[in-house]
N, C-alpha and C positions, 0 to 999 in steps of 0.2 A: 501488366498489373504488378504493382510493388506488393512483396510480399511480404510477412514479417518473417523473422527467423528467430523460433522457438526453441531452447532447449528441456528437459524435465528430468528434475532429480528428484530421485523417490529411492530407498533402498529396497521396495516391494516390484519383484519387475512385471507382476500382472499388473499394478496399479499403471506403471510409468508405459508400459505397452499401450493399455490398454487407451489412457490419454493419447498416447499417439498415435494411435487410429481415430481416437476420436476427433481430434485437433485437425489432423491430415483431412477429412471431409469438409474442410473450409477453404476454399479458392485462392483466399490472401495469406494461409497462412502455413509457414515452412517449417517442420518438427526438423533442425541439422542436428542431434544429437537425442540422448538418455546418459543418463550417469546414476549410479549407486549412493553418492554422497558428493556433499558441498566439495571436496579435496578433487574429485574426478570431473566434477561440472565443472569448474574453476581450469583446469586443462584443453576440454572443449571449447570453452569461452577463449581460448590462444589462439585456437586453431582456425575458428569458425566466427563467421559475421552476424554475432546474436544480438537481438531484441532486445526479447524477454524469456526470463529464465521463472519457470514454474516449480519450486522447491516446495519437499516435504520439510515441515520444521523438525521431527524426528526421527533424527537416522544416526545410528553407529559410526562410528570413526568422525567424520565430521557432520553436524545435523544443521538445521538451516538457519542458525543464528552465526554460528559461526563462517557458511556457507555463504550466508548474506555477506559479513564479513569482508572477506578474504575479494568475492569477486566485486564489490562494490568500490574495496580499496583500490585493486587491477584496472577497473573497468567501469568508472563510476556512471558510464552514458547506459548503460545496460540494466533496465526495468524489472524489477524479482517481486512477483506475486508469492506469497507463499501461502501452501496449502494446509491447512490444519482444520483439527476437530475442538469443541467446546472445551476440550481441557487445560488448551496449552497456553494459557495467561500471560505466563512471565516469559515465556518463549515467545510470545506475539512481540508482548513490548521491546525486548531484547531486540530482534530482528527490525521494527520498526525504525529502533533508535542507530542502528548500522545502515537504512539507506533502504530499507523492503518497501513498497509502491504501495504495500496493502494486503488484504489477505483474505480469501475465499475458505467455505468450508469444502471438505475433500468431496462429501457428497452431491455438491454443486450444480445443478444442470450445463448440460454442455452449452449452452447458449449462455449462461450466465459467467462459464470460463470464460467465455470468445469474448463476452462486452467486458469483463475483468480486464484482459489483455489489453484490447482499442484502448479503453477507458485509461491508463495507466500509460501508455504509450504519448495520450494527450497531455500529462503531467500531472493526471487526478489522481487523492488518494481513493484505492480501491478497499472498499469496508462492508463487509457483510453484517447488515444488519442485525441479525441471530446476534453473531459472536461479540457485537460492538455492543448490546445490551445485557450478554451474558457476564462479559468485562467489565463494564459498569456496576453492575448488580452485584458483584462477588470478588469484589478490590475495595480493600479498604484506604481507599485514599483519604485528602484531607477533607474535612467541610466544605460540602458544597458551597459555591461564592452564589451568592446572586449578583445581577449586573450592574447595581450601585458598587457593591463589594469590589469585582474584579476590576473595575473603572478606577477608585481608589487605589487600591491595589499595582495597576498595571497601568494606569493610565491610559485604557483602549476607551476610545468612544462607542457609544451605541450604536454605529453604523459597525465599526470594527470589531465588535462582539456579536454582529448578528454574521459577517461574514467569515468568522472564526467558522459560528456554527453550521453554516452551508458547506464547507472545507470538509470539518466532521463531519456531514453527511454525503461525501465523495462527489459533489456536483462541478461544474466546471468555471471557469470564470465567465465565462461564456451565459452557465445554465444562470450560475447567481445573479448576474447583470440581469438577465430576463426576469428573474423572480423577485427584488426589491429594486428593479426598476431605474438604473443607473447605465450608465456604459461601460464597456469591455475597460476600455482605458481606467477610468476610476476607480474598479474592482482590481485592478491590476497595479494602481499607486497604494490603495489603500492596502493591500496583503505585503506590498514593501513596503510601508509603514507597520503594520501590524509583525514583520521579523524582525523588525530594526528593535520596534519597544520590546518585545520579548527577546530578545539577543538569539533566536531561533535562526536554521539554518533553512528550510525549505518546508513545502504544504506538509510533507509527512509529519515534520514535529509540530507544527501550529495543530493537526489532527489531533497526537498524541497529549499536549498542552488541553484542547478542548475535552479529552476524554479526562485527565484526571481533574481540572476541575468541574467536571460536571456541566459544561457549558456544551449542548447539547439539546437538539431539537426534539 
C-alpha cells in the first residue's frame, strides 16, 4: 500500500501530538515529521519525502502564511492544508494566495482531516464550509456581480461560471462532470479556459476569485 507522508506544524505540541496519533490510525497514511513553526517544517520538508503538510496558520517566529510561503516556493509538488479557527480571514487569504490546497477548522473530525488530505492530494481545493461562509459574511469585498454582470465583466460563459462555482465548493472535476452532466475531458478544457480569461494560476485562486465575487453556490 502507497502511503502518504504527513508532516504537522503547529507551535502547540499537545495539538500537533496529538494529530499525530490520530492521523497514524489510518493504514495509508505516514505522520514523517512535527515542527513548531513554518522555518522547522520547511527543514523537514529537506530531509523527508512529504505529501502534505498540515499547518497551524498561527505560530510565532514563522506562522502559516508565511510557512505556506517558503515551502511552496522549495517544494511547490508538496500539498499544505492549513488549519485554522473562524478568526483568521486575512490569514486564510494570504496563505491561499502562496499555494495552500485549503483549509479545515482545527476542530475538525478526524475523518474529515483524512478526506481533507485524499481530497487535496487529487488536486481539489479543500474548503470548510463553516469558514468559507463565515469569510463571506464578514469581508467587505466588492458588489456582488450576478452572472450577466461577471459574463460582461470577464467574459466567462454560463457553463464557466457554473463550474467556477463547483471549484468554490471543493468538488472534483470528476464530481462536476457527474453533476452538470458533461465529461471529465470538457470540465478540464473548460477550467483551462476559465485560467486563461482570468489570467489565474491554478483551482486554489479560481476558489479565491469565486469567494470574493460572491459567485458561489
Amino acid at each position: 500500500m502507497d502511503k502518504t507522508n504527513i508532516i504537522i506544524i503547529d507551535d502547540e505540541k499537545l495539538i500537533r501530538e496529538g494529530l499525530k496519533i490520530i492521523l497514524s490510525t489510518y493504514e495509508d497514511i505516514e505522520v514523517v515529521g512535527v515542527a513548531g513553526d513554518g522555518i522547522q517544517g520547511l527543514e523537514i520538508c529537506k530531509h523527508q519525502d512529504v505529501n502534505v503538510v498540515l499547518m497551524d496558520i498561527r505560530m510565532p517566529n514563522c506562522d502559516g502564511v508565511l510557512g505556506t510561503r517558503i515551502i511552496k516556493e522549495k517544494f511547490p509538488h508538496i500539498k499544505i492544508l492549513i488549519l485554522t479557527t473562524f478568526n483568521d480571514k486575512e490569514y486564510i487569504h494570504e496563505a491561499l494566495k502562496f499555494g495552500a490546497s485549503g483549509y479545515l477548522l482545527k476542530d475538525s473530525s478526524n475523518d474529515l482531516i483524512y478526506e481533507g488530505i485524499k481530497a487535496c492530494l487529487k488536486g481539489n481545493v479543500v474548503v470548510h464550509p463553516d469558514v468559507a461562509n463565515n469569510i463571506i459574511l464578514n469581508t467587505n469585498y466588492d458588489k456582488a456581480l450576478n452572472d450577466n454582470d461577471i459574463n460582461l465583466k470577464y467574459n466567462l460563459t454560463k457553463r464557466e461560471i457554473n463550474i467556477i462555482r463547483e471549484i468554490a465548493s471543493g468538488l472534483s472535476n470528476k464530481e462536476i462532470a457527474d453533476r452538470i452532466y458533461l465529461s471529465e475531458g470538457t470540465i478540464k478544457n473548460n477550467i483551462s479556459n476559465i485560467l486563461s480569461k482570468l489570467d489565474l494560476r491554478d483551482r486554489t485562486q479560481i476558489a479565491i476569485f469565486a469567494f470574493k465575487n460572491n459567485i458561489i453556490n
